[in-house]
C-alpha positions in Angstrom: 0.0 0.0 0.0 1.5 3.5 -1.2 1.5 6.3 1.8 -1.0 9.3 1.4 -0.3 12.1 -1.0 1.1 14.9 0.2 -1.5 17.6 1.7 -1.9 20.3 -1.1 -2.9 23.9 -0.3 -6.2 24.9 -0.9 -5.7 27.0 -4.0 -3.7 24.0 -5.5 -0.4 26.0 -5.8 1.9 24.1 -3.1 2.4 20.6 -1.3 3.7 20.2 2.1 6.2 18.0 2.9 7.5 17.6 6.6 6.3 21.5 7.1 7.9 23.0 4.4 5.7 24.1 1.0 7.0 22.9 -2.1 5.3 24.6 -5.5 3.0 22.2 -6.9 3.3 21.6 -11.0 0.8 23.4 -13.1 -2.4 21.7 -13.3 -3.4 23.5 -16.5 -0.7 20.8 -18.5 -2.6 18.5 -20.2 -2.0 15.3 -19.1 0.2 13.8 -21.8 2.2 16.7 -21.5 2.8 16.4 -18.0 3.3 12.2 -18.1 6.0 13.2 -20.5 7.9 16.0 -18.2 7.8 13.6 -15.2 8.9 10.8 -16.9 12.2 13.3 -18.1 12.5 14.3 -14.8 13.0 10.7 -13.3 15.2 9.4 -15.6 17.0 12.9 -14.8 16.9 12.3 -11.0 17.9 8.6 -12.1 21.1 9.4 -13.9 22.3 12.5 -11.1 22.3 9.2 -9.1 24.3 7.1 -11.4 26.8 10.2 -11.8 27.0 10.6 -8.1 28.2 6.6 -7.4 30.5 7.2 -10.6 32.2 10.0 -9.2 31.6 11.9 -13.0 31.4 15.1 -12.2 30.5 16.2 -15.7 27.5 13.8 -16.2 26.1 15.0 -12.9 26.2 18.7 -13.7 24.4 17.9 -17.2 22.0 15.8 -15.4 20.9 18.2 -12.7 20.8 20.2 -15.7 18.5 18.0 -17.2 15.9 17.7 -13.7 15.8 21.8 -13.3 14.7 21.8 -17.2 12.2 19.3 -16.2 10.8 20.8 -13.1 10.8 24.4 -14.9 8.7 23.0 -17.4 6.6 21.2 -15.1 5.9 24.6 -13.2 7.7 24.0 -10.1 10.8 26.3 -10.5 11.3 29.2 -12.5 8.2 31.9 -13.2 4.8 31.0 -11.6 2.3 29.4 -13.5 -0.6 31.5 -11.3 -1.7 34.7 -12.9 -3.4 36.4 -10.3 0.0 38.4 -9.2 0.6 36.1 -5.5 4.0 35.8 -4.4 5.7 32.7 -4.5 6.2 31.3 -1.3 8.1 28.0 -2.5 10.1 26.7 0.4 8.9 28.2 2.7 7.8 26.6 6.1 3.9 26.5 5.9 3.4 27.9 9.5 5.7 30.9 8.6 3.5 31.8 5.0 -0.2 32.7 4.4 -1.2 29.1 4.5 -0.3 29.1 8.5 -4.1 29.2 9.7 -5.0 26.6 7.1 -1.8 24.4 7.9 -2.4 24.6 11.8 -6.2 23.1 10.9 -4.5 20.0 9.3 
């Protein structure tokens, strides 16, 4: 049995994990789209890994490369994919942000 997702803030922009909010990838990708750009990202993630136990410095930089292309063009780095002008508040700890009342009520 899989754990529970991650809660998700009510206006859909953030996850929290162990406290902290992480931004949440644009839910106006269709869904092809998105299957694609997560599948890039984990075989990104996969070959940091490999790079890491190789000790190959070079391959690791061109795959982190690779995940922050992914995760920018999933929505969860770079510009916001919002449009109604709110500040990003990725990383920071829930109980510290706007969500705090909301997050305290989980």
């Amino acid at each position: 049995m899989s754990p529970p997702p991650p809660p998700r803030t009510p206006d859909g922009r953030y996850i929290v994990v162990r406290g902290r909010l992480w931004r949440a990838a644009n839910p106006g990708l269709d869904e092809k789209t998105r299957a694609r750009l997560v599948a890039e990202l984990m075989t990104a993630r996969r070959e940091v890994g490999a790079a890491l136990a190789a000790k190959d410095a070079a391959a690791e930089a061109e795959a982190r490369g690779r995940v922050d292309a992914a995760k920018i063009a999933l929505g969860e780095r770079g510009p916001v994919w919002w449009t109604d002008g709110a500040p990003d508040q990725n990383r920071r700890m829930a109980r510290n942000s706007s969500y705090a009342a909301w997050f305290e009520g989980l």
